[in-house]
MARVEXSE-673622 format. One record per residue (C-alpha): residue number from 1; residue in one letter; z negated, x negated, y. Coordinates in steps of 0.25 Angstrom, whole numbers, plus 5000, padded with zeros to 4 digits. Layout:
N
{NUM,A,{Z,X,Y}}
...
end
This chain:
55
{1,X,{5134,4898,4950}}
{2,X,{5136,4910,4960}}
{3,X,{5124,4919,4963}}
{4,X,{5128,4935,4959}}
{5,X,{5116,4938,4968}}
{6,X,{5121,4947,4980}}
{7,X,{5115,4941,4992}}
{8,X,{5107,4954,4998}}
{9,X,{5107,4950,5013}}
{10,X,{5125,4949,5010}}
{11,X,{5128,4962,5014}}
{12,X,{5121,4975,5015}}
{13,X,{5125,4982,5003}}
{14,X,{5116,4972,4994}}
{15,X,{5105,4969,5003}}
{16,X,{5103,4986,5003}}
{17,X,{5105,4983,4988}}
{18,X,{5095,4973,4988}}
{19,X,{5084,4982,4997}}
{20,X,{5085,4993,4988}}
{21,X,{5082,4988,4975}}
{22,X,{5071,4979,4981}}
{23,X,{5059,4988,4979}}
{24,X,{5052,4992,4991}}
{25,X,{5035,4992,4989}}
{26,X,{5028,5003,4999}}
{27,X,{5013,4999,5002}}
{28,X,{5004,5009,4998}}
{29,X,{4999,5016,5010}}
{30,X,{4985,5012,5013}}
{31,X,{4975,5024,5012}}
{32,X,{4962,5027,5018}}
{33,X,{4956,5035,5006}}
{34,X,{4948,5022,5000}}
{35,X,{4942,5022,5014}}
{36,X,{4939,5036,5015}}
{37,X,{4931,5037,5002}}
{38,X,{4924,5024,5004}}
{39,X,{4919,5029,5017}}
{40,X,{4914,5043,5010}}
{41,X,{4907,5034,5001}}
{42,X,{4899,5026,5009}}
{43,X,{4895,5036,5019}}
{44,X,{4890,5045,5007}}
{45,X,{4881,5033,5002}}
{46,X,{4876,5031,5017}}
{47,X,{4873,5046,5019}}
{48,X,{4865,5046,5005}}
{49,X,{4857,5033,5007}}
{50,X,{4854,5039,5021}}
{51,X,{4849,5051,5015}}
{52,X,{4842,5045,5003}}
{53,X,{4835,5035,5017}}
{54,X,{4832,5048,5025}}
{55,X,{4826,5055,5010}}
end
């Protein structure tokens, strides 16, 4: 039996063929907005415990 696939790497025609329907995943860029808020967070919660201390 014969193989009617086109080898990509046989000339540069398929293989550009090939690397355009091959879908291309971006990573999410990482963010420091979890960071952020988490810090505000705790540093309410240490700012009212020292005031309900100081009280």
């Amino acid at each position: 039996m014969s193989d009617n696939r086109v080898d990509p790497s046989g000339n540069t025609e398929a293989f550009r063929a090939f690397t355009d329907q091959t879908p291309q995943q971006q990573p999410a860029p990482a963010t420091a907005t979890p960071l952020i808020i988490g810090g505000v967070a705790v540093a309410v919660v240490l700012i009212a415990l020292i005031i309900w201390l100081v009280a």
